[in-house]
C-alpha positions as CSV (number, residue, x, y, z in Angstrom):
1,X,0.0,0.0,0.0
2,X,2.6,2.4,0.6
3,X,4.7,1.8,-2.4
4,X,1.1,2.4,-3.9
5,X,0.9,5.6,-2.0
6,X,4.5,6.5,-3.3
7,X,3.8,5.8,-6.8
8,X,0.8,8.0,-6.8
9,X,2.6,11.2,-5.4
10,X,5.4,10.5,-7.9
11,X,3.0,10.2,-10.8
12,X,0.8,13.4,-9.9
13,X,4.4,15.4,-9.3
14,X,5.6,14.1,-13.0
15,X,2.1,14.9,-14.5
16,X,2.6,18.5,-12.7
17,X,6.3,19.4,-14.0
18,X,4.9,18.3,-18.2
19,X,1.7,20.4,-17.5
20,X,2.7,23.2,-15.8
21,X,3.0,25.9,-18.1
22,X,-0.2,24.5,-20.1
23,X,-2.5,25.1,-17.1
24,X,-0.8,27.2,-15.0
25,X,-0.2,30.3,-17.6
26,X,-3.9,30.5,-18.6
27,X,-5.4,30.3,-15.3
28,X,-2.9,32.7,-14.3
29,X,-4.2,35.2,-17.7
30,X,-7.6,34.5,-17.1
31,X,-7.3,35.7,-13.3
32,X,-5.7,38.8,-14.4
33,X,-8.1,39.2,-17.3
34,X,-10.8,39.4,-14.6
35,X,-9.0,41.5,-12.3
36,X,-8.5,43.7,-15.0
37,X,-12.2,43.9,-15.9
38,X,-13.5,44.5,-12.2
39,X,-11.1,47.1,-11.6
40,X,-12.5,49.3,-15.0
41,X,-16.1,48.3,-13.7
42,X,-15.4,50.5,-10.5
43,X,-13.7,52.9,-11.9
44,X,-15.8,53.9,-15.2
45,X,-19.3,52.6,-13.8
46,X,-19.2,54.3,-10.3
47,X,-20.6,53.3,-6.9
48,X,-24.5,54.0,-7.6
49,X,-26.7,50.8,-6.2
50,X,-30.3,50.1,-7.6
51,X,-31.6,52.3,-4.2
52,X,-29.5,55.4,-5.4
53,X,-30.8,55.4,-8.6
54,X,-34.3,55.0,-7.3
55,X,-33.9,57.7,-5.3
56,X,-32.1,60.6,-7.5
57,X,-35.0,59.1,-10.0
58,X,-38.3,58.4,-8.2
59,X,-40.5,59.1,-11.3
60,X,-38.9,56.7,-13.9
61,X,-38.0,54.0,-11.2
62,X,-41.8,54.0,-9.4
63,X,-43.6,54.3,-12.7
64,X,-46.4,52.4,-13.4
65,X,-46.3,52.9,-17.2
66,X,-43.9,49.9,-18.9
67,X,-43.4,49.2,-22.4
68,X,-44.0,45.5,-22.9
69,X,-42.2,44.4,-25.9
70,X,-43.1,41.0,-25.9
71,X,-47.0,42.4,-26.5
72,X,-45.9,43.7,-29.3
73,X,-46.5,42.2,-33.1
């Protein structure tokens, strides 16, 4: 069981060291990718939540009057 148990690490550490830069480098992208994306989020889109906007706008976000499209022919 142990020389089982060796094998195992020695095959996962192998599989690691030929994989490496195939999964490691994209992950690693795609993590900066998103990073990258919240941090223009903040900084073009603002801080306004859906109660601020309902507030500095009570007459468009309290109306009863909607345009339903999917009435429409």
């Amino acid at each position: 069981m142990k020389e089982f148990i060796v094998n195992l690490f020695k095959n996962i550490k192998d599989f690691w060291k030929a994989y490496k830069k195939k999964l490691l480098i994209p992950i690693l992208e795609l993590l900066g990718l998103i990073i990258v994306c919240v941090v223009l989020v903040r900084l073009i889109g603002g801080h306004e939540t859906l109660a601020d906007y309902a507030s500095k706008h009570p007459d468009i976000a309290y109306s009863s009057d909607t345009a339903n499209t999917s009435d429409a022919k």
